[in-house]
Structures are given as C-alpha cells and as structure tokens.
N, C-alpha and C positions, 0 to 999 in steps of 0.2 A: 447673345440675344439682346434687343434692343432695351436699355431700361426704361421705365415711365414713370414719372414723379407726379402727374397726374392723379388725384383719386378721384379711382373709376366705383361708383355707385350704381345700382340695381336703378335704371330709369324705370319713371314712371309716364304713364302716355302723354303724348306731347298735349300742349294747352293750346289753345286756337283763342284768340280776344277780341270780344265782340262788344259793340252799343257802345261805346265812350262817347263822351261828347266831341261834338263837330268843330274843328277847327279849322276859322277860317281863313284864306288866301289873299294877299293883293299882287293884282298887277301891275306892273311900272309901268309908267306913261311911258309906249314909242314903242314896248316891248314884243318880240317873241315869245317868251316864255311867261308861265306864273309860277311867279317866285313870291317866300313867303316875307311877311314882314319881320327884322330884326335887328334888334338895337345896337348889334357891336360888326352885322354885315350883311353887304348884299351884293346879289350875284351881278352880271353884269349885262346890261340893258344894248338889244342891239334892234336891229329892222331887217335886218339882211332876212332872203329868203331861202329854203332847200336849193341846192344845184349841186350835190354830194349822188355817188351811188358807190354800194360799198365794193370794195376786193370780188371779183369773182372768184371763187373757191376753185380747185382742183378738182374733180372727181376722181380720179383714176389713185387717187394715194390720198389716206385721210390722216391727218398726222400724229405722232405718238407722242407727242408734248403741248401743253396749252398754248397755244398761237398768242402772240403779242402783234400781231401784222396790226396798227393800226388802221384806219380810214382816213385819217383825217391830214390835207396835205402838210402840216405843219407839224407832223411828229418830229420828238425829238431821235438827236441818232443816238446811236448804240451810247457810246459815252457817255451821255445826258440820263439815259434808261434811270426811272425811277423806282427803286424796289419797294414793294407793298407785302404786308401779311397780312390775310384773311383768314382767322380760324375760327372751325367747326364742330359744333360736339351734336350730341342726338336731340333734337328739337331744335335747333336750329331753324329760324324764318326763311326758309328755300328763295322769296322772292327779293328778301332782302339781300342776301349772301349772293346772289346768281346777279343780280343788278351791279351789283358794286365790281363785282369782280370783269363781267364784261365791259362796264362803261370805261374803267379804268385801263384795261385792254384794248380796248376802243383809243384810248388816248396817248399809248404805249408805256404805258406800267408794266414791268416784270412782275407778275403777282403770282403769289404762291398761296393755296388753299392749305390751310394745314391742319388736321383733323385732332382733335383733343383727347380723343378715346383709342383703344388701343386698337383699333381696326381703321383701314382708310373707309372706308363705306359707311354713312352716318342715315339714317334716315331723318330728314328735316321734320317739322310741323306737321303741315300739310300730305306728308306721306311719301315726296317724291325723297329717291333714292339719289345722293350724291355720293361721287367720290374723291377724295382729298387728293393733293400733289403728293402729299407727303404727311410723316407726323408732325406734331409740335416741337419732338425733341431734337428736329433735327435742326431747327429754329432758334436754338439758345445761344449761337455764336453767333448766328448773322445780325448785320446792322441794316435797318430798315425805316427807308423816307417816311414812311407810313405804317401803321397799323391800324384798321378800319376793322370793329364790331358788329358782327348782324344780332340781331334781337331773336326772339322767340322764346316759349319754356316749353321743358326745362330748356333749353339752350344754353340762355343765357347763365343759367346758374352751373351747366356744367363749366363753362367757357371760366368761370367766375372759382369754381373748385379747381382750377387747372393751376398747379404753381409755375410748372414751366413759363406759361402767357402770361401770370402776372408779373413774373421779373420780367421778362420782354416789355410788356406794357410799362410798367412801373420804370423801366431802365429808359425807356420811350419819353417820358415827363419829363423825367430829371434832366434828360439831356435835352431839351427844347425842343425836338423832332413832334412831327404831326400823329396825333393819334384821336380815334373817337369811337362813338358806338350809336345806335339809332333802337329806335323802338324801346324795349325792358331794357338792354344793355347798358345806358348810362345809369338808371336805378339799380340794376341785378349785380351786375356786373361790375362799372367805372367806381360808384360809392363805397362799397366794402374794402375796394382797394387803395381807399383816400385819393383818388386822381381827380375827383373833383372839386377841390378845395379850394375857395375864391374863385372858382370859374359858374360864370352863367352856363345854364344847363336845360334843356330839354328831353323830354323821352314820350313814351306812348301815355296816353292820355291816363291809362287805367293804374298808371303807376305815377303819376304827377304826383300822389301826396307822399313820397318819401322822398321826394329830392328834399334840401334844405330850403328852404318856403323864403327866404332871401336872396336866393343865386335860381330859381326856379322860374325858367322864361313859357310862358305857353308859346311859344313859334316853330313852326315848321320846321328850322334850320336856326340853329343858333353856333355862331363863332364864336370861341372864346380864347385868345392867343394862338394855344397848340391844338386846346380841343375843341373839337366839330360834334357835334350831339342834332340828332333827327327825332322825328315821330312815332314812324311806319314802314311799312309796306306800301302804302301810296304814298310819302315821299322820300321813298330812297331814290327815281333819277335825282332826284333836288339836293340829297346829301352826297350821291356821287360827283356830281357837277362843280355841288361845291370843292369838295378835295382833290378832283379833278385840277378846278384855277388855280389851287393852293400847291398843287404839285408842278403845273403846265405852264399857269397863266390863264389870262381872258380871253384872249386869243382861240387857243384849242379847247376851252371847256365852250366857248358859244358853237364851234364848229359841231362839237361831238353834240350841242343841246337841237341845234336844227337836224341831224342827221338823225338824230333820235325822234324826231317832230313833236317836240316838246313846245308845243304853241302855246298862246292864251286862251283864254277861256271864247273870246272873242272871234277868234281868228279864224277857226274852222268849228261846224257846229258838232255836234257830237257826233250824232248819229241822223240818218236819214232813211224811211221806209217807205216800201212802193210795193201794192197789191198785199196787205195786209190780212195774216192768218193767222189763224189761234195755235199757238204752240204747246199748250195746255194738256198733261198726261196724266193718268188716274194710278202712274205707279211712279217710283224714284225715278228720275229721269237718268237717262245710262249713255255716257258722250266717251266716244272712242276717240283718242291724240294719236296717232301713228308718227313715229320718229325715225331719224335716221343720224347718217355721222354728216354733219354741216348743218343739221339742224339749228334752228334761233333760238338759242335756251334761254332768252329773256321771254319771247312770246310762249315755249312750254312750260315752264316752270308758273309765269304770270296767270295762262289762260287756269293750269291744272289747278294749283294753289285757289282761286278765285271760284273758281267752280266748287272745287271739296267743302272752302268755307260754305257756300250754299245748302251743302246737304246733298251734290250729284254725285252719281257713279260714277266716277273717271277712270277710265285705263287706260295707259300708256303702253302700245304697245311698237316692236322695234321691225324695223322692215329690213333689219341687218341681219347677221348670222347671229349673232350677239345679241343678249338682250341691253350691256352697256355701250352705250354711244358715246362720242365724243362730239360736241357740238361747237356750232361755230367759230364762238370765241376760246375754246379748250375746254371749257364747261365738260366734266362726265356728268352725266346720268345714267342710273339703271331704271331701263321701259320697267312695267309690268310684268308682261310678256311678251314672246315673238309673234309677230304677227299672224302666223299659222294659229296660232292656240286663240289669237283673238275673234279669229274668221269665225267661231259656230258661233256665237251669240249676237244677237239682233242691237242695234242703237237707235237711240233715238235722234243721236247726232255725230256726225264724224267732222272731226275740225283736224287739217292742216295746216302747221306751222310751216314759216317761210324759213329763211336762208336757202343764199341760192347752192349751194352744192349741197344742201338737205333737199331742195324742191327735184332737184334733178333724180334724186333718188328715190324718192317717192314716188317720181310719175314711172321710174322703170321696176319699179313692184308688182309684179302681175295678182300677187293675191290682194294686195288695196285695190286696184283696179277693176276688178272683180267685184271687192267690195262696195265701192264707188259706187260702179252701175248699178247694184242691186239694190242699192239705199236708193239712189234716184229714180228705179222702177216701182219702188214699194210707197215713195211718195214724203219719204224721210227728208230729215233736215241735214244740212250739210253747210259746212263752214271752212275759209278758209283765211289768210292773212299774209301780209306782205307779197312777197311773189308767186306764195303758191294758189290764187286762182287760176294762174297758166295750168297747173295738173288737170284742174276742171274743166278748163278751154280747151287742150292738149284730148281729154278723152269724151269730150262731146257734149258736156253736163251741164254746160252754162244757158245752151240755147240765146233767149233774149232776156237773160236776167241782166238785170244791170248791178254793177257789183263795183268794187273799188279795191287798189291794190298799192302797194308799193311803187315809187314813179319812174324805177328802172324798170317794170313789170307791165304797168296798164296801158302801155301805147302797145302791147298786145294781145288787149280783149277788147270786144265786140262793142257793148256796149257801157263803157264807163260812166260814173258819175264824179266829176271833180268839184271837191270840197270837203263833204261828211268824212269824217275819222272813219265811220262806221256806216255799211250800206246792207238794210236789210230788204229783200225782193222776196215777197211769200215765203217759200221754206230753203231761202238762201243766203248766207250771212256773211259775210267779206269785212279786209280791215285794214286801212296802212299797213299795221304793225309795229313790233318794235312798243315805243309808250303808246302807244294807241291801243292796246292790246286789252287793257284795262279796264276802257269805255264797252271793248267787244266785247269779254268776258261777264262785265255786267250788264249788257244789253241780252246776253242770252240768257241769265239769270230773273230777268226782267220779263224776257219772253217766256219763260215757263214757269217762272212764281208770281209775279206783278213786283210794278214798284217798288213795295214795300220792303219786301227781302231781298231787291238790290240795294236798296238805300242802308238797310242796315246792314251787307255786308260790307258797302263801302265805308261804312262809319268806323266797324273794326277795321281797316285797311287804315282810316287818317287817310282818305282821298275824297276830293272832292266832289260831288256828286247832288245834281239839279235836284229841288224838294218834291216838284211836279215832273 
C-alpha cells in the first residue's frame, strides 16, 4: 500500500473570502487584454483580434486521460512538452485550480493534478467535486518546469501541511525552475516554507497583512525571478497567461489570451439587455448546470463557484451514466447528481455550459430536453454559454430572443447580438464563454439579488466589476 507522508488532519468546512478591498486594473495602450500593473513584469500588449475556433471534440469516445490537445497553432511538439504540477487538498479554490490547469492545457503543458490527501476526490471550496490524476507521492521523483498553487482554505493550509509538496516546492526554488501560488497560497502556503524570501509578493487581499510589508506588492500579478504570485479567483486567467509566456513565450500565451476573449475593459461592453424583467424570487434561488464528458469545466466550475458564493442552490447534475465527467480539457468533476434524480425538482434557472462535444451531448439527453421545454412552458429562466445556445435553437426555445454565443456557434442562431460579453432578452441569458463566464455568472447574481451583492461578490473574487 501506498505510503503518505502527508498529515492528513480532520478538515474543517471550507472558508469562502469575501468584501476585501478593490483592487485596481490598468490597461496597456493598443491592448487586448487588462492586465494588471507591475513593477518587475508585464504581460504582453497586442491588437490582434479572435480568428481561433477550438478542436472539435470527438463524441463517439471520451478520453480516459487528461487531453493536452492544445488550440493554439503554435504549440509546442512533443519534445518541447512542458511538465507542470497542480496540487490539491480539500478546500481548494475549484476556480483557481480548474483555470490554471485548462489554460495551460490550452497551451500544451503536460499537467498533472495531484491530490494532497489520501483519496483522489477532494472537494474544493465552493463544493464542486474534483478528481486528481494522481497523488502527491507519486510526484516526489519527477522533475517539473513548473509548479503552480491554487489558493482557498483550508486548501491552502492542507497544501502547506503536505511534506511531500514542500520538498517538490522547495527542491523547485533551489534549483531556479518556475514555481508560484495565487490568492492565500503565497501567505498560507509559499511563507512558512521560506520560498518567499527577497522576492516581491502578492496574495488575496484579506491576507495582505502577513506577507513581509517590504517585499508586499498590492498588484494583480506580480513576477519575481522564479516566483509568480496572484490575487484571486478573478485573476487567475491573468496568472495563468502569465506562466503560460514564462513557459511558451508571448507568442502562445497572446494567442491562448484572445481565444480565451480576454479583452479590455473597453473593447466589448459587459453585458447588454433587451425587454427587461424582474427576476426577483421570495425563496433561495435554485439554478440547475447539467454536465456532460466534453463539457467546459472553466465555464462549470466558474458559473457554479460564482453562484454558491451568492448564496444559490446549485446542482450539478450529469446527463452521463456516471455522475463523474471528464471535461474538455481532462478536468474530472463529480455532478451532484444524474440527471434523472434531478428531473423532480423545479428551477428557477437551468444554465448550459459550452464545449462542443459537451454541447452535442446535451442536446441528445432526452430527459434535459424535457426539462428544457417545461422550464420554457412554465415561463422560467434559462441560460446558456459558448456554443450551447445551439441546444436552445436545436429544441425550439430561442424563438426571437436575441442572444450571443461563442463565434464558431452564432452564425447558427436566429437572431444574434455582436458585441456584449453578456446578452440578456427577458428571461434569457447567453454568454461568449470561457472568461466571459464571470460577467454572466454575475449578471444573474445581479438579476436576482441587485447590484449590490454582485459587487460584493466580485470583490471576494479580486475581479473587476463596474460601481453602477
């Protein structure tokens, strides 16, 4: 049996971090992206615009290993493959860990999820169910370009109780190799293990006052030699991109940041509404995610995460045999439930995630289908993202909503709106996808609490988000 030198402790319920103060963004003149301001780095300033559409998936075989198939034409080959370790303990930030390891699979990282505890199945933060590649201990011989930390508590402190990861880590410094951690991780985590030592340093806002108040950067993203140190959960694409370049180049981290539509604040407006209704319910608001295998587990994890912060009912439920899916980029997750068990209860909203060999699967679910029409008979909301609008167009349900989609997707609906991130039509809610996912999840947040308690759930995230 396998040993573990990990100690494993009796967790206590994950912490969710909310109200910090706002931290704010600049944009580069000329740019696509907003990236944040930083004294020792910044990312790389283009014009170019999307003309990417990703892999179309397989449906007929869903694969039993995490996909490295990049997107982007200028992956490296096999030879070049750059290995990454991502590990996971129980509280774990689900949007952090899931972000990092898709974009970096996006840009063709070998990345390995490795879980801290002595089970692969960790439950994150937020509640969503991951599962690991593998353990930790299997990690103590390999040598790896990278090792990238997601935040959350406890998370990060079991991350941080794990000796396996701190030799890795620690073996990671000494020998000059890239290594970092985002949100608590650089305070929780990087600190007690002396790896921040003369390095400028960033983490989540609500743990600023423990870094050392001389090497303590407030910025988004801060470089320091080897280590890379983040916010949030609203800027992990920004700390992905960044290790991205630092692994790739500028080249492949701009390509992965457009395909990701990681624009300016400027560029596309948020969100856009047309025939304006009250979304407003007298009980917890209860939003159904239906999954499958090829699903986009940056827009499930993001929308689900984003939501629960809120205070909504969320279930995840799997339109597979299995309630564990494997998603686009290898991502596991465990649904809730199967879709059968989710069918008696009523919603107040059912959002579909995109990917397209997740979208294809979805639309051939007869019991979603079902479900579909009856939410749109009874006059419910419904939402969907990247390319699964086509499900809604595909089973009748768009009529003349005008809606917005992913741009391998919307030159096959009715009637599009090209611009808004985010297009809301009455009780119909659509989204690019992918980082656009963000704006949606808090515009439905928005639509059934006010303002208010989207603003402040994006302030826990460290994303940015309009006052009015």
């Amino acid at each position: 049996m396998e040993s573990l030198s990990c100690l494993v402790l009796k967790p206590s319920p994950p912490t969710r971090l909310f109200f910090p103060p706002r931290i704010p963004q600049m944009a580069l003149p000329g740019s696509t992206f907003v990236f944040p301001f930083s004294m020792d780095y910044q990312l790389p300033i283009t014009t170019a615009k999307l003309a990417l559409k990703p892999i179309r998936a397989s449906t007929s075989a869903v694969p039993t290993t995490p996909s490295t198939t990049s997107t982007v034409t200028s992956s490296p080959t096999a030879a070049s493959t750059k290995k990454v370790l991502v590990p996971i303990g129980f509280g774990t930030e689900e949007m952090e860990a899931v972000i990092l390891v898709d974009v970096l699979r996006r840009a063709g990282a070998e990345v390995t999820v490795a879980s801290v505890e002595p089970q692969l199945e960790v439950q994150a933060s937020g509640g969503t169910k991951l599962v690991a590649d593998t353990r930790i201990s299997t990690c103590s011989d390999r040598v790896f370009d990278l090792v990238a930390l997601p935040g959350g508590m406890p998370g990060s402190a079991q991350l941080r109780d794990c000796e396996i990861l701190k030799k890795i880590t620690s073996k990671q410094a000494e020998e000059k190799r890239l290594y970092g951690g985002i949100s608590t991780a650089p305070a929780v985590t990087l600190l007690p293990w002396g790896l921040l030592k003369r390095k400028r340093t960033t983490c989540h806002p609500a743990f600023f006052d423990r870094l050392p108040t001389f090497w303590a950067v407030k910025s988004n993203i801060q470089v320091s030699g080897e280590l890379t140190t983040s916010q949030g959960p609203g800027t992990s694409f920004l700390f992905a991109l960044a290790l991205v370049e630092q692994l790739f180049g500028e080249s492949v981290a701009r390509e992965i940041g457009e395909l990701l539509f990681m624009h300016s604040a400027d560029d596309k407006p948020r969100k856009e509404e047309f025939n304006k209704v009250d979304w407003a319910v007298s009980h917890t608001p209860r939003v159904l995610v239906p999954v499958a295998n090829g699903s986009e587990e940056i827009e499930i994890v993001t929308i689900v995460d984003i939501l629960r912060r809120a205070k909504v009912d969320v279930v995840v439920a799997s339109v597979e045999k299995s309630v564990k899916i494997l998603a686009s980029q290898g991502v596991k997750i465990i649904a809730d439930k199967l879709i059968g068990d989710a069918a008696g209860s009523i919603y107040d909203l059912i959002i579909l995630p995109g990917g397209v060999a997740g979208t294809e699967r979805l639309q051939k679910s007869r019991i979603l289908k079902k479900l579909l029409k009856e939410q749109d008979a009874a006059g419910r909301i419904l939402g969907a993202v990247c390319s699964s609008p086509t499900v809604l167009h595909k089973h009748g349900l768009l009529k003349e909503n005008k809606v917005t989609a992913h741009p391998s997707a919307i030159t096959e609906l009715s009637n599009p709106v090209d611009g808004p991130k985010v297009v809301i039509d009455g009780k119909l809610i659509t989204s690019m996808g992918l980082a656009t996912v963000s704006d949606f999840a808090l515009a439905i947040v928005s639509k059934f609490f006010g303002h208010a308690r989207a603003r402040s759930v994006a302030e826990g995230l460290v994303f940015e988000y309009p006052r009015s």
